[in-house]
Each structure stands twice: as C-alpha cells, then as structure tokens.
N, CA, C and O of each residue as an XYZ file, in Angstrom:
324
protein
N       0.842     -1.152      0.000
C       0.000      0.000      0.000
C       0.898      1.228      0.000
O       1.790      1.453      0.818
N       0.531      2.011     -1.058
C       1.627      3.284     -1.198
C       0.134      4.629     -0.167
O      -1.093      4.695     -0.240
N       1.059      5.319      0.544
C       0.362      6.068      1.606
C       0.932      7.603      1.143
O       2.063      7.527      0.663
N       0.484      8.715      1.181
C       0.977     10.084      1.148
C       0.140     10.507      2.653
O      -1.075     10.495      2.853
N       1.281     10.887      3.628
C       0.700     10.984      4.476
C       1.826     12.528      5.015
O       2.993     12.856      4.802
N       0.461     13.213      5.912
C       1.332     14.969      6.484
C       1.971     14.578      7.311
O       1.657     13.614      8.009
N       2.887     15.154      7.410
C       4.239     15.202      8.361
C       3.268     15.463      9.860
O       3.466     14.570     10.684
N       2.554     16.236     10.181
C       2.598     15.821     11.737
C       1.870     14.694     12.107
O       1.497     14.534     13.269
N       1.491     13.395     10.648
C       0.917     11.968     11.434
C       1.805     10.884     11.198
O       1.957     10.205     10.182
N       2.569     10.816     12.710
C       3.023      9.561     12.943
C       2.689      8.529     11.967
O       1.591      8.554     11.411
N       3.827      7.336     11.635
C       3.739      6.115     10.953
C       3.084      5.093     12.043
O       2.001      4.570     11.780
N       3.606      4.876     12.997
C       2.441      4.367     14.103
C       1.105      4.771     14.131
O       0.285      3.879     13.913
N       0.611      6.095     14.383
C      -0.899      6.574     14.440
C      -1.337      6.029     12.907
O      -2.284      5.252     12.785
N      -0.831      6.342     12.151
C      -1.282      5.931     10.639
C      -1.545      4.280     10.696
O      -2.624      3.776     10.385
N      -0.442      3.567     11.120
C      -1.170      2.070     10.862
C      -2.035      1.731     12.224
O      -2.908      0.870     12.109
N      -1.881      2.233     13.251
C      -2.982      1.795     14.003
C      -4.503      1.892     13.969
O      -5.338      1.140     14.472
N      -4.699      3.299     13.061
C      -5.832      3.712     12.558
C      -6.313      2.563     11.763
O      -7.309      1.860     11.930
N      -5.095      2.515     10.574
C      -5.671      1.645      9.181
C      -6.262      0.060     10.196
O      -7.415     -0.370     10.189
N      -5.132     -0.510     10.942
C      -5.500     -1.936     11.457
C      -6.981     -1.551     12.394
O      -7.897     -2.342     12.619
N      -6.910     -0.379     12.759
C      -8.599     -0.108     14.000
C      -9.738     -0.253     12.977
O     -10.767     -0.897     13.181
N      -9.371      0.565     11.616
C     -10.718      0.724     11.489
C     -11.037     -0.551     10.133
O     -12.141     -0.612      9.590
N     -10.295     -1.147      9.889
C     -10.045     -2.365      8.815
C     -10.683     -3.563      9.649
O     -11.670     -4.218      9.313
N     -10.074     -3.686     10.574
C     -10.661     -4.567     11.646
C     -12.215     -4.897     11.809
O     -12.876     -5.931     11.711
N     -12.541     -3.396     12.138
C     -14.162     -3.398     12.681
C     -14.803     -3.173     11.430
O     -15.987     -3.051     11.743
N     -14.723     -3.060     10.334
C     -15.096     -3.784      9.151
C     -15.191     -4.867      8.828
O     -16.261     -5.078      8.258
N     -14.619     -5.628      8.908
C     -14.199     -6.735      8.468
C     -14.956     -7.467      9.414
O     -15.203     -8.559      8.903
N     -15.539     -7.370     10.777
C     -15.743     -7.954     11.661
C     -17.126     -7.463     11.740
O     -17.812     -8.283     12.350
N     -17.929     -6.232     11.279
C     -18.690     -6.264     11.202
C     -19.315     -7.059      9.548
O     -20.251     -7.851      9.658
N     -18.781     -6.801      8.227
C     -19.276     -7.425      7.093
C     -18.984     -8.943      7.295
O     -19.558     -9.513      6.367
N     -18.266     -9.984      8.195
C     -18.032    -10.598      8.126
C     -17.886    -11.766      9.595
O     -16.883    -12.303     10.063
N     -19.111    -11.830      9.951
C     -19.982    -11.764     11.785
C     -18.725    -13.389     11.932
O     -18.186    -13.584     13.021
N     -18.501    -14.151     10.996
C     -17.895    -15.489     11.875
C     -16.232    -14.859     12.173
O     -15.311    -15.673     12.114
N     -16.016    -13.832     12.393
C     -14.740    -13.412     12.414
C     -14.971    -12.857     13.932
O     -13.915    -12.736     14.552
N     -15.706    -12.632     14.378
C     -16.132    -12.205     16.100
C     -15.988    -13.194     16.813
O     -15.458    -13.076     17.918
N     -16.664    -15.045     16.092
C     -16.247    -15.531     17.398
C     -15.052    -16.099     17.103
O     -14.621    -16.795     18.022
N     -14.064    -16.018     15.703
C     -12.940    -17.278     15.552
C     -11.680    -15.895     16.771
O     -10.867    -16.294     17.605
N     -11.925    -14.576     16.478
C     -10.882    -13.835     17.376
C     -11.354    -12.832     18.478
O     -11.225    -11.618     18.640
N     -12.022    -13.958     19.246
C     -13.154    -13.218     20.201
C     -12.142    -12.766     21.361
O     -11.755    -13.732     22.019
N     -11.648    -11.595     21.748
C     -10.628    -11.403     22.920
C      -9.088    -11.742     22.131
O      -8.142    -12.242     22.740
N      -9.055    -11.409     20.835
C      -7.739    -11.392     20.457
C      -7.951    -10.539     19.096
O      -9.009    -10.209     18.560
N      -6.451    -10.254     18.657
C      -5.903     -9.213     17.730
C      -6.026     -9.983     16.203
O      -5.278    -10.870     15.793
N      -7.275     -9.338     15.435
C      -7.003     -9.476     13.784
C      -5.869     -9.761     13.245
O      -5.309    -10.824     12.977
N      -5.481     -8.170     13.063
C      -3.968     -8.349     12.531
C      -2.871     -8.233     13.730
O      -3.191     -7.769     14.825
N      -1.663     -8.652     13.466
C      -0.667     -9.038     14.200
C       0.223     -7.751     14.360
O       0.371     -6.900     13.482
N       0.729     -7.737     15.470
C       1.410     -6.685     16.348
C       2.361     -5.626     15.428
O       2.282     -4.407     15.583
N       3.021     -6.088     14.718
C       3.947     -5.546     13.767
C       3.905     -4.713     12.307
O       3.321     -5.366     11.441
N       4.258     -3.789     11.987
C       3.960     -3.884     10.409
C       5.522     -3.363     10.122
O       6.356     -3.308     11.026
N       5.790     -2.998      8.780
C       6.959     -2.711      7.802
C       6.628     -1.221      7.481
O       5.467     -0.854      7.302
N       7.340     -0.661      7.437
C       7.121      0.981      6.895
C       8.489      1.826      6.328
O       9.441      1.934      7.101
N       8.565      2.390      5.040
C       9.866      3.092      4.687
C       9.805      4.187      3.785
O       9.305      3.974      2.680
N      10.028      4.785      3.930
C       9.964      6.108      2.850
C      10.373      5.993      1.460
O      11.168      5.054      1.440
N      10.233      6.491      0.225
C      10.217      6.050     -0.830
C      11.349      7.243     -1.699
O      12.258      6.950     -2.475
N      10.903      8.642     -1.241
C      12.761      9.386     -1.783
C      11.963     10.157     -2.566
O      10.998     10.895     -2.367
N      12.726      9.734     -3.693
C      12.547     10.373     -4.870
C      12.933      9.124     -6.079
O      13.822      9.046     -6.927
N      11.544      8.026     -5.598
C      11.410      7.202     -6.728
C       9.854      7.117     -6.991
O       8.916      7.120     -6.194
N       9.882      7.049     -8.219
C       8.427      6.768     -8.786
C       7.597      5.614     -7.853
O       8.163      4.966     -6.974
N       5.834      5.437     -8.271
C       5.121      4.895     -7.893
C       5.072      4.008     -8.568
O       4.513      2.996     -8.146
N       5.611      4.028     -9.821
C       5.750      2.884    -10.947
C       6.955      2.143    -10.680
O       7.110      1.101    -11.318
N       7.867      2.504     -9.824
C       9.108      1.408     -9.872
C       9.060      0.804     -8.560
O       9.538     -0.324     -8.439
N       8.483      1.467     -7.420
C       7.907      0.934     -6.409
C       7.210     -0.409     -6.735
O       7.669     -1.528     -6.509
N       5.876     -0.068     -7.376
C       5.084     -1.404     -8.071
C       5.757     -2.695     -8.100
O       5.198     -3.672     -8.599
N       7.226     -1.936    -10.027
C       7.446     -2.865    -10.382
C       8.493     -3.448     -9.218
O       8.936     -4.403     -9.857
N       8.960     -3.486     -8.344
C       9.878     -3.605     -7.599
C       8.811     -4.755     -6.662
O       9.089     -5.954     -6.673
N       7.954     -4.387     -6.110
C       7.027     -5.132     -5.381
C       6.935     -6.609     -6.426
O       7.402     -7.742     -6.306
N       6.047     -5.897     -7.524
C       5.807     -7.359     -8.504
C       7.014     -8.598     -8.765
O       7.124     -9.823     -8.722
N       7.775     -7.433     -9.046
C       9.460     -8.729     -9.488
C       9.832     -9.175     -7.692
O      10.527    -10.191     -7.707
N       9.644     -8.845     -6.687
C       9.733     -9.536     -5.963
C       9.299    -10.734     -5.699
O      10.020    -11.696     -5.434
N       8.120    -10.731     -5.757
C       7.036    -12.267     -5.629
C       8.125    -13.223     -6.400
O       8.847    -14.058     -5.855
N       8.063    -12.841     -8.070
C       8.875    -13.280     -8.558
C      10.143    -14.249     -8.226
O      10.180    -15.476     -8.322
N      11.189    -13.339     -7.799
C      12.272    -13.477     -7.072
C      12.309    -14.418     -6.299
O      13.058    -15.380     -6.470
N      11.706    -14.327     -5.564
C      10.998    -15.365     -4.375
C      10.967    -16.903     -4.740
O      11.721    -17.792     -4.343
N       9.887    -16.975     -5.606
C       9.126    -17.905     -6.377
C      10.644    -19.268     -7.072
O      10.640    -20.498     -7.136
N      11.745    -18.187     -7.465
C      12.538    -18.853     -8.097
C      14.001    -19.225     -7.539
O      14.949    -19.736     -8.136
N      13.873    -18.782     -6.133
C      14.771    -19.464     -5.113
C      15.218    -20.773     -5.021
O      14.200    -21.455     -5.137
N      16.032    -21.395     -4.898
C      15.891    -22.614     -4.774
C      15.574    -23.503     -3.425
O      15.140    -24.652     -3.336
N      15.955    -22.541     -2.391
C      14.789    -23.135     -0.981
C      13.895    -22.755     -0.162
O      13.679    -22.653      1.046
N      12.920    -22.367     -2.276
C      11.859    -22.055     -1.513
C      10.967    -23.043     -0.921
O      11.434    -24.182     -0.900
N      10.260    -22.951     -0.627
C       9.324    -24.080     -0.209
C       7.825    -24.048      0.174
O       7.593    -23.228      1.062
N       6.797    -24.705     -0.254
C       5.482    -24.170     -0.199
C       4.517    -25.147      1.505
O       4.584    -26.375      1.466
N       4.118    -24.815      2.166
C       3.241    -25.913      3.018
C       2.025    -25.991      2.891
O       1.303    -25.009      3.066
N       1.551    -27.212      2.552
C       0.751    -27.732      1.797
C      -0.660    -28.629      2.900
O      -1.585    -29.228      2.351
C-alpha cells in the first residue's frame, strides 16, 4: 500500500488507525470473524514501513511485482501444503 501521508501523522498513528478501522469492518461485514478472534488481535502486532525518496510509484510497483517473482525462483523455496 503506497500512503501520502502529512508530516505531523506519525507512521504508528497511521497504521494503528488503518489496522482499528479495517478490523471493525471486516468484523462487522463478516460476523464469523467475532467468534474465531473473540478477545484477540485481527492483525498481528507488527507492520513494515519506509519512505520512498525520490522514486516513482511505478518502480515501487514494479519492484514489489518482481519480488514475488524473485521469491518464487529461489531454490529453498518451499510451499506448506
């Protein structure tokens, strides 16, 4: 997810928002999700966050896409099945 966000909102306040209010969506359009994480956390404690410079939104992308890629053609990768 590419974000443009103002300098006085925190990268913390920003994903805690997104995970608060993603959550109670999801939990309201989707009622068997109340009792499988009834007294526990949707999404998980952590996220990834980095600033982008002065590179395009298009090489970002392609950078994301050829990753999967990358991945895919490892040799230990491994799938669980």
């Amino acid at each position: 997810m590419l974000v443009s966000v103002p300098p006085h909102l925190s990268v913390s306040k920003l994903v805690q928002y997104i995970k608060g209010n993603t959550s109670k969506k999801l939990q309201m359009e989707y009622k068997e999700l109340n009792k499988q994480f009834w007294g526990q956390h949707l999404w998980a404690r952590g996220y990834f966050a980095a600033s982008s410079g002065n590179v395009t939104d298009e090489i970002i992308k392609e950078y994301i896409r050829n990753q999967d890629l990358q991945e895919k053609n490892r040799s230990d990768n491994f799938e669980i099945g």
